[in-house]
C-alpha positions in Angstrom: -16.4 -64.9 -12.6 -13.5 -62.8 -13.0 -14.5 -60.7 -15.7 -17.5 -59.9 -13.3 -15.1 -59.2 -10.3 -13.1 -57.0 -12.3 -16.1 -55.0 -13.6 -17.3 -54.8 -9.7 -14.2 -53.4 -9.1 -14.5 -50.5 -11.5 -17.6 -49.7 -10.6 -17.0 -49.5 -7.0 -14.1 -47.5 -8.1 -16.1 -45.5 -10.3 -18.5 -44.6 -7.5 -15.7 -43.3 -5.4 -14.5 -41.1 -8.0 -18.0 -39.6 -8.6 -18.2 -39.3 -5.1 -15.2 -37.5 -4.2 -14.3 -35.4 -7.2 -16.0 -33.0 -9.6 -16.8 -33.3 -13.3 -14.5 -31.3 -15.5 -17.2 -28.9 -16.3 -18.4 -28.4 -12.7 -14.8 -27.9 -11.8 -15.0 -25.5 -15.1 -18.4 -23.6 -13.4 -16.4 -22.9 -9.9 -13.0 -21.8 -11.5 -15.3 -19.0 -14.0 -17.1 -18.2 -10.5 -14.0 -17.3 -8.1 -14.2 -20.4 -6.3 -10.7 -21.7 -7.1 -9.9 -23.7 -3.7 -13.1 -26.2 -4.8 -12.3 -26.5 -8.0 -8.4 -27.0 -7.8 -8.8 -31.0 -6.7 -10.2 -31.6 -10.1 -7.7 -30.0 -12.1 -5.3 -31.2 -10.3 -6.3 -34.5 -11.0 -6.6 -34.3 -14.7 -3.4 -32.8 -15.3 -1.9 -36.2 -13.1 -4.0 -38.2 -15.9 -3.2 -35.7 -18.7 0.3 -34.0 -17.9 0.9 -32.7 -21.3 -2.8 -30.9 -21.5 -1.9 -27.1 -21.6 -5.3 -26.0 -20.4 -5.3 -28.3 -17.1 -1.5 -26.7 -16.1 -3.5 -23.8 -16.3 -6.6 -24.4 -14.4 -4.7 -25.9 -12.0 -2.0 -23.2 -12.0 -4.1 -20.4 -11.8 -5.9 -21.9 -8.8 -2.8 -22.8 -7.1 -1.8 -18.9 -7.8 -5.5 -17.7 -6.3 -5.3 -20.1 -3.1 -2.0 -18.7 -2.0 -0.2 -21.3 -3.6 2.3 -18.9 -5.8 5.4 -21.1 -5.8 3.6 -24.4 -6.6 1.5 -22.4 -9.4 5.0 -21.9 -11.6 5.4 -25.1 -13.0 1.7 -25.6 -14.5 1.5 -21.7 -15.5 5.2 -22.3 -17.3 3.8 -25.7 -19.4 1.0 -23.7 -20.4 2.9 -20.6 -21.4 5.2 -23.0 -23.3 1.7 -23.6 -25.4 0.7 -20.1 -25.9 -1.8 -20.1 -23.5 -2.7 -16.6 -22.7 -3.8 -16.4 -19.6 -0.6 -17.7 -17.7 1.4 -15.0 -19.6 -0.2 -12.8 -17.2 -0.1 -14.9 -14.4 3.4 -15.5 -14.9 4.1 -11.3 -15.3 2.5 -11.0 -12.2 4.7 -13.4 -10.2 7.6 -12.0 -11.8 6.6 -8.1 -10.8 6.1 -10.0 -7.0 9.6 -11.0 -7.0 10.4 -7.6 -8.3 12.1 -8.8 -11.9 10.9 -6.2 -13.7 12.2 -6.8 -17.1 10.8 -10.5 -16.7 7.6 -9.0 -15.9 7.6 -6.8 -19.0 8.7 -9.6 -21.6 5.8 -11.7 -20.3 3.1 -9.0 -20.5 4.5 -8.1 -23.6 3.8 -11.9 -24.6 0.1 -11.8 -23.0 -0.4 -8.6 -25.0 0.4 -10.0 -28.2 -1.6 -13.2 -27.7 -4.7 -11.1 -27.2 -4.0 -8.9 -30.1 -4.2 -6.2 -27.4 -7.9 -6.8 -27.6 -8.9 -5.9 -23.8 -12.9 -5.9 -24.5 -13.7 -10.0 -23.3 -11.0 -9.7 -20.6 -12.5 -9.4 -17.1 -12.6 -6.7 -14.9 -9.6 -9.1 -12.6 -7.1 -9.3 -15.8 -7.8 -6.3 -16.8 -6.2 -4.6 -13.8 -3.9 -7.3 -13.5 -2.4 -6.5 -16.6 -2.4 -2.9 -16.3 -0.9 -3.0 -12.9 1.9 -5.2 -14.2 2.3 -2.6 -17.4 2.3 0.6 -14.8 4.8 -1.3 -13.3 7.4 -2.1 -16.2 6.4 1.0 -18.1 8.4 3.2 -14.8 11.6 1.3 -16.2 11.6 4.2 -18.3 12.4 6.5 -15.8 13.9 5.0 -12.8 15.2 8.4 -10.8 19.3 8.1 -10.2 19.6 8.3 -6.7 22.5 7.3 -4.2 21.1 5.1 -1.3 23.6 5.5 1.6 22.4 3.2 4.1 19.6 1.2 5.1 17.5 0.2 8.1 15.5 -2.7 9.3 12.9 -1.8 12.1 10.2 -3.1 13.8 6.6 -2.2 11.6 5.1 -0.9 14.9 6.1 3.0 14.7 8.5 2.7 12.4 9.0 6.4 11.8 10.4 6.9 14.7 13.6 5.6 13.5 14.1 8.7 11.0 16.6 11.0 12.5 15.4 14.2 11.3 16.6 17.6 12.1 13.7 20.0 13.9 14.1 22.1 10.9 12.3 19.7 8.7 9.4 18.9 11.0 8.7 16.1 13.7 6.6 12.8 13.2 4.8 12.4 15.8 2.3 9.6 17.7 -1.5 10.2 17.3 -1.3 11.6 20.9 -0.3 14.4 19.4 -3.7 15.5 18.0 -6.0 18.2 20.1 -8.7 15.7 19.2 -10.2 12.2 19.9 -7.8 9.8 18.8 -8.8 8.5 14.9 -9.2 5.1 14.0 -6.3 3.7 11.5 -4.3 7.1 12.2 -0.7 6.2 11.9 2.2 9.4 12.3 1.2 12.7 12.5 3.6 15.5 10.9 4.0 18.5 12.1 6.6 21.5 10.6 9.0 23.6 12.4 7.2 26.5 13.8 4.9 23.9 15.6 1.5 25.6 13.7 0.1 22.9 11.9 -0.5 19.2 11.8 -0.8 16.8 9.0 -2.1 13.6 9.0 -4.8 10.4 7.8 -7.7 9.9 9.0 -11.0 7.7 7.7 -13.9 10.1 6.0 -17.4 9.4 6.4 -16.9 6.4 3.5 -13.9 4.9 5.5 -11.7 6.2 3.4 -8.2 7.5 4.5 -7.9 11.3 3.6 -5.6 13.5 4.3 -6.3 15.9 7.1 -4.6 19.2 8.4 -5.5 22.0 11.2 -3.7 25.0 12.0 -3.1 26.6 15.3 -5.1 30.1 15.7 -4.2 33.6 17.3 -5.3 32.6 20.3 -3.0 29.6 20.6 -6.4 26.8 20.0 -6.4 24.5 17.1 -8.7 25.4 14.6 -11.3 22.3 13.5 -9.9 20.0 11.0 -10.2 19.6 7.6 -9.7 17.0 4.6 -7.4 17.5 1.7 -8.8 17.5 -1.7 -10.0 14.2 -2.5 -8.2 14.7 -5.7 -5.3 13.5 -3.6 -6.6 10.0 -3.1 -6.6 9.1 -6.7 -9.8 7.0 -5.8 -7.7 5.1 -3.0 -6.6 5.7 0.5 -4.0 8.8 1.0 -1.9 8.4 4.3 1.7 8.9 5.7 1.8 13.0 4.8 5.2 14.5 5.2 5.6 18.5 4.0 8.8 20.5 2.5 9.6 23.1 4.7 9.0 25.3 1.3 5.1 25.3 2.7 4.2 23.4 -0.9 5.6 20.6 -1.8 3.5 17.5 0.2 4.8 14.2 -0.7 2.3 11.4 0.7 1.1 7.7 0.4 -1.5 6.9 -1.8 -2.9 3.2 -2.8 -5.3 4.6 -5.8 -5.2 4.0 -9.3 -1.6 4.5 -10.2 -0.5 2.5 -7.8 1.7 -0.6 -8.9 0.8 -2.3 -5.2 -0.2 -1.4 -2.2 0.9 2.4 -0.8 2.8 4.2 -3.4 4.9 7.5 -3.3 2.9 10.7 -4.2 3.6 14.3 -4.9 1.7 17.3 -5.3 2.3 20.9 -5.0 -0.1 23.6 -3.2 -1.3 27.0 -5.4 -0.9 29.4 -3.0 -3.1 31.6 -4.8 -5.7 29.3 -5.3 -5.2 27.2 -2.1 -5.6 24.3 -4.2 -3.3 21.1 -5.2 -2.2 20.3 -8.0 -2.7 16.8 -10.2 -0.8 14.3 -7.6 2.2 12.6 -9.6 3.2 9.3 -8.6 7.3 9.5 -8.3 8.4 6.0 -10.0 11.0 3.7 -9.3 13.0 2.6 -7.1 10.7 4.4 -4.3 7.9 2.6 -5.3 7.3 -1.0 -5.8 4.8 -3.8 -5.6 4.5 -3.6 -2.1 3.8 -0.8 0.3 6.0 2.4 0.3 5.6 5.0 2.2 6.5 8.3 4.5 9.2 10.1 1.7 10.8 12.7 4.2 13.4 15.1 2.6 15.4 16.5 5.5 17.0 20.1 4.2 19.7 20.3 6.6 21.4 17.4 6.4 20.5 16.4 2.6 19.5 13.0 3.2 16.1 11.7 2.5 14.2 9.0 4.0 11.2 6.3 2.9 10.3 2.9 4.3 9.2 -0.2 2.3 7.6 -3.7 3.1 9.1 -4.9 -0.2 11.7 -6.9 1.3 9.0 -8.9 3.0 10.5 -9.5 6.3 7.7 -10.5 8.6 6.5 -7.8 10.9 9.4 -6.0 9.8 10.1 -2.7 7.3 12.7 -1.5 5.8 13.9 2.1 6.1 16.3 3.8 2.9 18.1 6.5 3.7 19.5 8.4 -0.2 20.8 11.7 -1.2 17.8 13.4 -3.0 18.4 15.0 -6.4 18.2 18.9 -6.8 16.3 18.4 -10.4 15.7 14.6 -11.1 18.1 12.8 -13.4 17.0 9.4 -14.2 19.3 6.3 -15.5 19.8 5.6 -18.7 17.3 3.3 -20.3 20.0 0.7 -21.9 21.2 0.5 -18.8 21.5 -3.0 -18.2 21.0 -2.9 -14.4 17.9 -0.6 -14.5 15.3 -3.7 -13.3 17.8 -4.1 -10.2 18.2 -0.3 -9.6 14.6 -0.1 -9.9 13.9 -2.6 -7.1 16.8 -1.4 -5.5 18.7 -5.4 -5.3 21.9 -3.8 -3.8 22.5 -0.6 -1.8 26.0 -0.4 -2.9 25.2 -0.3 -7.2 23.6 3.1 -6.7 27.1 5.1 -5.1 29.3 7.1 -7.0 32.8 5.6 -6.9 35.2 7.0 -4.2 32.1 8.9 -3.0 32.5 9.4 0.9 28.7 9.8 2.9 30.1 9.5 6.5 29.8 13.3 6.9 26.2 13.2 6.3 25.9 9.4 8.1 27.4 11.6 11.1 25.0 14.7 11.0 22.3 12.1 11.1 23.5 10.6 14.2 23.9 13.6 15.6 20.2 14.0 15.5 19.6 10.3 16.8 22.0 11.7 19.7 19.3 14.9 20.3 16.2 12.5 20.1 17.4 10.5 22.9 18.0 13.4 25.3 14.3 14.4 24.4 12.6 11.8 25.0 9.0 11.7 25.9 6.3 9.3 27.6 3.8 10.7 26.3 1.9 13.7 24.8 -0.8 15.3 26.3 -2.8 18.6 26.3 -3.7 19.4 29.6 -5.1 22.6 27.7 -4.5 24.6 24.8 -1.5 26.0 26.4 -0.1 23.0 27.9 1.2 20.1 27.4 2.8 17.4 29.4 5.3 15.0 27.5 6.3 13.1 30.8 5.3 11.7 34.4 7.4 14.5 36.3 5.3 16.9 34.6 2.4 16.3 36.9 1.6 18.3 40.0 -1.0 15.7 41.7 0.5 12.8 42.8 -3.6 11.6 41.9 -3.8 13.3 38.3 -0.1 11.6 37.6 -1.9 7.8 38.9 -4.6 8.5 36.5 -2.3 8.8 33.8 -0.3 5.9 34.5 -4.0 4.1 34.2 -4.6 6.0 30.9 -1.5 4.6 29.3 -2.3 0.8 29.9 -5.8 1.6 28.8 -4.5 3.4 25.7 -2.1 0.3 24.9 -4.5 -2.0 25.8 -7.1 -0.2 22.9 -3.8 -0.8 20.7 -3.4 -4.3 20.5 -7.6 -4.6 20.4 -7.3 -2.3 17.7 -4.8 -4.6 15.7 -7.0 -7.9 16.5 -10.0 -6.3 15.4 -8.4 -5.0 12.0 -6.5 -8.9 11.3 -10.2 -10.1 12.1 -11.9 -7.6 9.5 -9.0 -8.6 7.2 -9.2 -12.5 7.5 -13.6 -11.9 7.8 -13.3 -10.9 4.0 -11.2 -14.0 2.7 -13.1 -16.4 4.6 -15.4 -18.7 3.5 -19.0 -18.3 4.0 -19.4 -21.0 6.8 -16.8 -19.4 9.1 -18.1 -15.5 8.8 -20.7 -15.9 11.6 -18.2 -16.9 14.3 -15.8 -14.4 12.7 -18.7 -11.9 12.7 -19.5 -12.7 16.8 -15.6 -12.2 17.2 -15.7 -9.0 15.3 -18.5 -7.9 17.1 -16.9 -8.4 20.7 -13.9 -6.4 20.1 -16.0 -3.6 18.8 -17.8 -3.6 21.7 -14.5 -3.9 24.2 -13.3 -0.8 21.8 -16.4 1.5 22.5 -16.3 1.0 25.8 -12.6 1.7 26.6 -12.9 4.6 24.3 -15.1 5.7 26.9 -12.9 5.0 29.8 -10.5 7.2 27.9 -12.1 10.1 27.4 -13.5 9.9 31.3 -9.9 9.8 32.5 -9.1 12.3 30.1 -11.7 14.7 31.8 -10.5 13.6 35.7 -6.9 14.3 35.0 -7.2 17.4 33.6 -10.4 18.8 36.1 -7.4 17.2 39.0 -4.3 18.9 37.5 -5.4 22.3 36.0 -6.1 24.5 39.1 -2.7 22.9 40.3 -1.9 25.0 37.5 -3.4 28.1 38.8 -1.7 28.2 41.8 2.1 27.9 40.2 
């Protein structure tokens, strides 16, 4: 009778299992397929009954790592690197580059490479740009530029670039209002040089991609139509964040192509003025670049300080802004250097000075231009016509044009933060699971909608203020 109670037992236990868990080769099927969240339980389980089996620590590891689970993955990837198990070398490299220890990165890619006899013909298209993002990465520890970081900012993300205290002489960055055209979608600064006769900035191509996009102001005081950059620029990615040397040539940009090593990296090219025509964009390396996104490089002649912000320290919605002296001809660090990974990803401000070096001179210059900012501020910009421009409420004639406007701006920061729902929705629609895209798709939908239609209120108040205001104009 107890044998029999015993064996009920089982069964009934048995059943549950089946029931609730996967077979090791279903579990096998989902993890080959992508689907790592439904096929994590399993392995998880299994390495619980088998903690010494170096292929379960790395099932379950490398689900963990898919699922978002990065810190929890370590400890299965490490067991199963400690057995030679390929796959979590990379893994592991790829952790490491995130936490920006390059030479930990390199010695474990190094390890992966030899363990696949640097055979890349079975890997999948996923490791195979794993492992050459994580090799772009480490091979730039070759030539880490030798820079001296003076200070360092932390801002909000929203319009971050207004933070750099340039002088006039190296251009302006400027709001979208800026543009003599209908506002573009996932436009962030526009740059404009000294003499006030061009404009640079991003804007989505009939693809959706981000290209870079200028105009030029003609004779007759109009902007010409706009054009895209070379789509050599993009490196097959998104080009953005466009800042040009007052020397007419030299464009330094933000591109997230194939060179990238994460995200937005640092770019520069050269224009033949002969040809019209850029040259092969170079990315620039460490420590401007890193895993994450870096972007806006701005090289500001007149006070010799140079500027670029960085999500790489991973403060939420914040961004961090380094402000160096940039090198006449580059001179990068030693190799042997023992410090190069933490120079690279820039650990401490302070390891890249000269000793006894003094910056408050050009820490002071730069103030000064925070100082000239301030007294110039503006609510606004807008082209009441080709001519002019209004850059603040007082500017208005019509106490009824000057109403309108105040509407326009609520409107215009109302499209904003729609704007920014509608691209965290597109964002989360494409890491969601099947079952929740319709709702996500109805959501999406809505705020398109709400976008279209205050776009249209826009450009109809746009049209009232102006018809109100220009004969004002006329009878100055």
């Amino acid at each position: 009778m107890m044998k029999n109670k015993y064996l009920i037992a089982a069964i009934i236990a048995g059943t549950v299992f089946s029931v609730n868990a996967l077979t090791l080769n279903q579990a096998r099927q989902l993890y080959l397929k992508g689907e790592y969240e439904k096929a994590l339980p399993t392995f998880l389980d299994y390495v619980k009954r088998s903690p010494k089996n170096a292929n379960y620590n790395q099932w379950a590891g490398v689900c963990l790592y898919e699922t978002g689970k990065v810190e929890e993955s370590v400890k299965y990837l490490e067991f199963a690197n400690s057995k030679s198990i390929a796959e979590s070398a990379r893994y592991l490299a790829q952790i490491a580059l995130d936490n920006l220890e390059y030479d930990k990165a390199k010695e474990l890619i190094d390890e992966y490479n030899e363990r696949i006899d640097y055979d890349e013909s079975e890997l999948s298209d996923a490791a195979l740009a794993g492992k050459h993002r994580v090799e772009r990465a480490t091979s730039m520890l070759n030539n880490v530029e030798k820079i001296q970081i003076i200070d360092s900012l932390v801002v909000d993300k929203n319009l971050f670039f207004e933070h750099y205290k340039i002088a006039p002489e190296a251009g302006t960055l400027n709001m979208t209002d800026v543009l003599p055209y209908e506002k573009p979608q996932d436009t962030t600064e526009v740059f404009i040089p000294e003499f006030r006769n061009r404009m640079l900035w991003a804007m989505p191509d009939s693809t959706g991609t981000l290209r870079l996009t200028e105009t030029y102001k003609l004779n007759s005081g109009k902007w010409d139509k706009y054009t895209f950059l070379t789509e050599d620029l993009n490196d097959n990615g998104n080009a953005n964040y466009p800042f040009m040397m007052a020397d007419g040539t030299t464009l330094y940009y933000a591109c997230d192509g194939d060179n990238s090593i994460g995200g937005y990296d640092i770019y520069m090219s050269q224009k033949n003025f002969d040809t019209g025509e850029y040259l092969q964009p170079q990315n620039i390396g460490m420590p401007y670049n890193s895993p994450y996104d870096d972007y806006l490089l701005v090289i500001d002649e007149m006070t010799g300080a140079g500027w670029w912000a960085t999500d790489r320290n991973r403060i939420p919605g914040k961004i961090t802004i380094y402000i160096f002296i940039p090198n006449e001809i580059r001179q990068n660090y030693d190799v042997d250097n023992e410090n190069i990974a933490s120079l690279a990803a820039v650990k401490s401000i302070r390891d890249t000075w000269e000793p006894g070096a003094d910056y408050s001179s050009i820490l002071e210059e730069i103030a000064m231009n925070n100082e000239e900012k301030e007294t110039e501020k503006k609510d606004f910009i807008f082209h009441i016509t080709n001519e002019v421009t209004y850059t603040t409420y007082d500017d208005f004639n019509s106490a009824e044009a000057r109403s309108l406007m105040e509407k326009r701006m609520k409107t215009d920061e109302f499209l904003g933060k729609i704007s920014k729902q509608l691209s965290e929705l597109r964002a989360q629609f494409h890491k969601s699971k099947l079952g929740d895209r319709p709702k996500l798709s109805t959501e999406i939908l809505t705020l398109e909608r709400t976008i279209e239609k205050n776009t249209e209120t826009l450009r109809e108040l746009d049209n009232e203020i102006r018809s109100i205001e220009i004969p004002t104009l006329r009878k100055r």
